[in-house]
C-alpha positions as CSV (number, residue, x, y, z in Angstrom):
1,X,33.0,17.3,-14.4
2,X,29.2,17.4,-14.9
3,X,26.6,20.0,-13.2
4,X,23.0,19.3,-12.5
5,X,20.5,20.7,-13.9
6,X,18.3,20.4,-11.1
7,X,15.4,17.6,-13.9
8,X,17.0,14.4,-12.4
9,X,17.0,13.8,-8.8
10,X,20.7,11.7,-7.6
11,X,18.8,8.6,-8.0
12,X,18.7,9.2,-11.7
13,X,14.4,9.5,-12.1
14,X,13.4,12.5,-13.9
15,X,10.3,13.9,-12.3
16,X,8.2,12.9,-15.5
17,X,9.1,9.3,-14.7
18,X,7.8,9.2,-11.1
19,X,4.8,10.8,-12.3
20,X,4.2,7.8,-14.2
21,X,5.1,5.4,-11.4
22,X,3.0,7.2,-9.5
23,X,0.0,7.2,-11.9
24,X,0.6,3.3,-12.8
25,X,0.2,2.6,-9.1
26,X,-3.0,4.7,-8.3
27,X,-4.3,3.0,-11.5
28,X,-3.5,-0.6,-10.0
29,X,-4.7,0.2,-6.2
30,X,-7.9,1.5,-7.9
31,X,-8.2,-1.6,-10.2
32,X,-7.7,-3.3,-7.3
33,X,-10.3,-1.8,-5.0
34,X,-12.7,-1.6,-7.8
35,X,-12.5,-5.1,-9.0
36,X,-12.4,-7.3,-5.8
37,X,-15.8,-7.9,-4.1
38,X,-16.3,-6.4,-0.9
39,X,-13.2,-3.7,-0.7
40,X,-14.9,-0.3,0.9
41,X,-11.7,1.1,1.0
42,X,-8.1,0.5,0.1
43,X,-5.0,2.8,0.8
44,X,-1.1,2.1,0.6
45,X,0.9,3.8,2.7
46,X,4.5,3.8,3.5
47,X,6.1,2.7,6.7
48,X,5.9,5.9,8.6
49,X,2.4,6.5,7.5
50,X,2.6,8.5,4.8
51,X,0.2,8.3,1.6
52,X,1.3,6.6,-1.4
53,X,-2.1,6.2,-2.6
54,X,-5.7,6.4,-1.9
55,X,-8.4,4.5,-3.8
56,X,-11.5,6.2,-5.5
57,X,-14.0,4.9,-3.5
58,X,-14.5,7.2,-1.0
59,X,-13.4,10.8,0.6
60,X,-10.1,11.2,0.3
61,X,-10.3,13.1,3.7
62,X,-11.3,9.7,5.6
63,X,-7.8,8.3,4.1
64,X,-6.2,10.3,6.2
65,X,-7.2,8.6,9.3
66,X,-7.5,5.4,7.6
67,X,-3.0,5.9,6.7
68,X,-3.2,6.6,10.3
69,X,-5.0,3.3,11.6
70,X,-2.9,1.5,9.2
71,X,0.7,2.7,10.4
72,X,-0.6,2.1,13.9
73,X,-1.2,-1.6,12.7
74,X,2.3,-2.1,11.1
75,X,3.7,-0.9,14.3
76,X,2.1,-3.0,16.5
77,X,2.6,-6.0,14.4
78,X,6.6,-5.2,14.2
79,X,6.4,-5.0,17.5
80,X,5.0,-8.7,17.8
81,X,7.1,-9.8,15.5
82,X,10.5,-8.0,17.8
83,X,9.2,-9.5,20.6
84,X,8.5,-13.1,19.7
85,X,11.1,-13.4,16.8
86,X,8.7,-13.6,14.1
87,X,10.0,-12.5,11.1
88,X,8.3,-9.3,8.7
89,X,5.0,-8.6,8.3
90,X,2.5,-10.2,5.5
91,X,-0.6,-9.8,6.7
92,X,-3.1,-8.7,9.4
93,X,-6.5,-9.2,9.4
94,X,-8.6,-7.5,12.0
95,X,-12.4,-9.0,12.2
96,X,-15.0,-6.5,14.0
97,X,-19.0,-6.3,13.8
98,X,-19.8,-4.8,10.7
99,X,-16.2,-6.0,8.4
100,X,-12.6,-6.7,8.5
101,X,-9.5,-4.4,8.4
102,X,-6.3,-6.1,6.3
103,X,-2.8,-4.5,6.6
104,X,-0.5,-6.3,3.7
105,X,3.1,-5.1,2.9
106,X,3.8,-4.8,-0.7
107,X,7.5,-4.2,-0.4
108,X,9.8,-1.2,0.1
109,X,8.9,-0.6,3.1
110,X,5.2,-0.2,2.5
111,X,1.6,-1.5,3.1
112,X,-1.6,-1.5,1.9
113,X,-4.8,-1.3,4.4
114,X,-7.8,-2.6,3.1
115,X,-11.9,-1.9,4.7
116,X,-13.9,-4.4,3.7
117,X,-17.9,-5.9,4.4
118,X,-18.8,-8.5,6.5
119,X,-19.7,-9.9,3.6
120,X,-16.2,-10.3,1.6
121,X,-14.7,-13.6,1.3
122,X,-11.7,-13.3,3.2
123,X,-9.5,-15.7,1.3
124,X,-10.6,-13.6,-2.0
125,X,-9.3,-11.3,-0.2
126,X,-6.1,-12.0,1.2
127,X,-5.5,-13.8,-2.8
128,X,-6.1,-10.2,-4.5
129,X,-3.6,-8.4,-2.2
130,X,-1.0,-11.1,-2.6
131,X,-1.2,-10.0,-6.1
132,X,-1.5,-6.3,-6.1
133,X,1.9,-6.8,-3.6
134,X,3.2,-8.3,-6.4
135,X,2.6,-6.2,-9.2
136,X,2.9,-2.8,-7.0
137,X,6.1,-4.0,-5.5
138,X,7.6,-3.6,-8.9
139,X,6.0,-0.6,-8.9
140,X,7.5,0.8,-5.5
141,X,11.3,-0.6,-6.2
142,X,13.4,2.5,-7.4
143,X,15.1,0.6,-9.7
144,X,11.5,0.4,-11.8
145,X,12.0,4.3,-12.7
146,X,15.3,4.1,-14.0
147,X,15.3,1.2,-16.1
């Protein structure tokens, strides 16, 4: 018979491992918002609006609201996609006045919303969150901390 010791959650992750996670993927969603033109803002939240994490380049108390705006998006889109039959979420873009508003799942049930300029090259765009879904997926999958 074995006893816990209260260092490893069930799932097998000590906590010094998702402190890592965690650090790799604030590193890659600041990378991310720091390296591709026009991003104001970028956030990842999970799918009941929860912070994951929050870029560097600007107050974290706006990312509050922003998480919130965000969730509000995923849940409109899933209900689209429930009503018309069209399969999971992969992007939204939202175009108003002064820039564009992108909601992107990156697996494991969670999204990243991106601010941009009016300026920003939308298909840039859309390209550099393909791949941040990509290499932050990984990042997300609880089987990434235990191997």
């Amino acid at each position: 018979m074995s006893t816990s010791t209260g260092d490893t959650p069930a799932g097998g992750t000590t906590p010094a491992e998702l402190r890592a996670a965690a650090a790799d993927f604030t590193w890659l969603l600041n990378r991310f918002a720091t390296e591709t033109a026009g991003v104001v803002d970028a956030i990842a939240v999970s799918s009941d609006g929860l912070l994951i994490a929050v870029s560097e380049l600007r107050e974290h108390a706006d990312s509050e609201r922003l998480a919130a705006i965000v969730s509000g998006i995923t849940s409109l889109a899933a209900g689209a996609s429930g009503n018309y039959g069209l399969g999971g979420l992969n992007k939204v873009i939202i175009d108003l006045e002064g820039g564009h508003v992108l909601v992107s799942a990156i697996g494991s049930g969670a999204v990243l919303g991106v601010v941009t300029d009016k300026e920003a090259k939308l298909g840039n765009i859309a390209y550099e969150m393909t791949l941040f879904a990509n290499r932050a997926g990984a990042a997300l999958s609880p089987n990434s901390c235990s191997n």
